[in-house]
N, C-alpha and C positions, 0 to 999 in steps of 0.2 A: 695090558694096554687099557687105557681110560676109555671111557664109553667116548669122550670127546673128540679123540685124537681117530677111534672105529668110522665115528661117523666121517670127520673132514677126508679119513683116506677115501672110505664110499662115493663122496663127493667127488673128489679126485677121479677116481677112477671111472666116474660117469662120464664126467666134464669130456677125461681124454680117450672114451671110447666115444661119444657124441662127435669127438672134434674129428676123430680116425674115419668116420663114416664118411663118405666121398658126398653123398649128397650135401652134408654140413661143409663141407669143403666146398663146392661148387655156389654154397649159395653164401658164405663169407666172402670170396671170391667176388664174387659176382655185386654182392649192397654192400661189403664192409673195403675191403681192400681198393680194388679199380677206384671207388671212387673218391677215396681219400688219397689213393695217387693222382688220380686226378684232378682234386682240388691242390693238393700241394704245388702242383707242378703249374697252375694257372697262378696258384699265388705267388710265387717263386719267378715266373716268367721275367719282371720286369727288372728283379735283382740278376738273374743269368744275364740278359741281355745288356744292362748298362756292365758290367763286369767283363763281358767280351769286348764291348767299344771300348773300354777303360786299356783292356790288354790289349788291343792292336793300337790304341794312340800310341800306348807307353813304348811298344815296336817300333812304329813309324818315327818316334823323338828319337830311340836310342839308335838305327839305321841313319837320321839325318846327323846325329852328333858324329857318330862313326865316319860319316864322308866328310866333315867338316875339320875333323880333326888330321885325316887322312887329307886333305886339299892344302889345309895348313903347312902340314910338316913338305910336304912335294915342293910350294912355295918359300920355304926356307932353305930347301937342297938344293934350289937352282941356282 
């Protein structure tokens, strides 16, 4: 094996015993993670929310067409 290839596993093998250590965990956690959830999720807000009014308009149109179509056909069978 190359001297190159010794060192990057070395490397490796740091990285992912550093990463296994619960403290490195807890403090990822804590400044990396949460708060990149939590800027997503503030960024995102405004497209979640029009996307929900979009899908209950498009409910309320296709519930009004459904009783219209249904009023229709009643008024032809009489």
């Amino acid at each position: 094996m190359s001297i190159k290839k010794k060192f990057i596993n070395e490397i490796v093998d740091v990285v992912i015993e550093e990463i296994s250590n619960e403290n490195t965990q807890n403090k990822l956690s804590t400044y990396v993670i949460e708060p990149g959830i939590t800027y997503l999720f503030h960024r995102m807000y405004p497209y979640i929310l029009i996307t929900f009014v979009i899908f209950i308009l498009i409910l309320v149109m296709a519930v009004i067409i459904i009783f219209l179509l249904v009023r229709k056909e009643m008024k032809y069978n009489i």
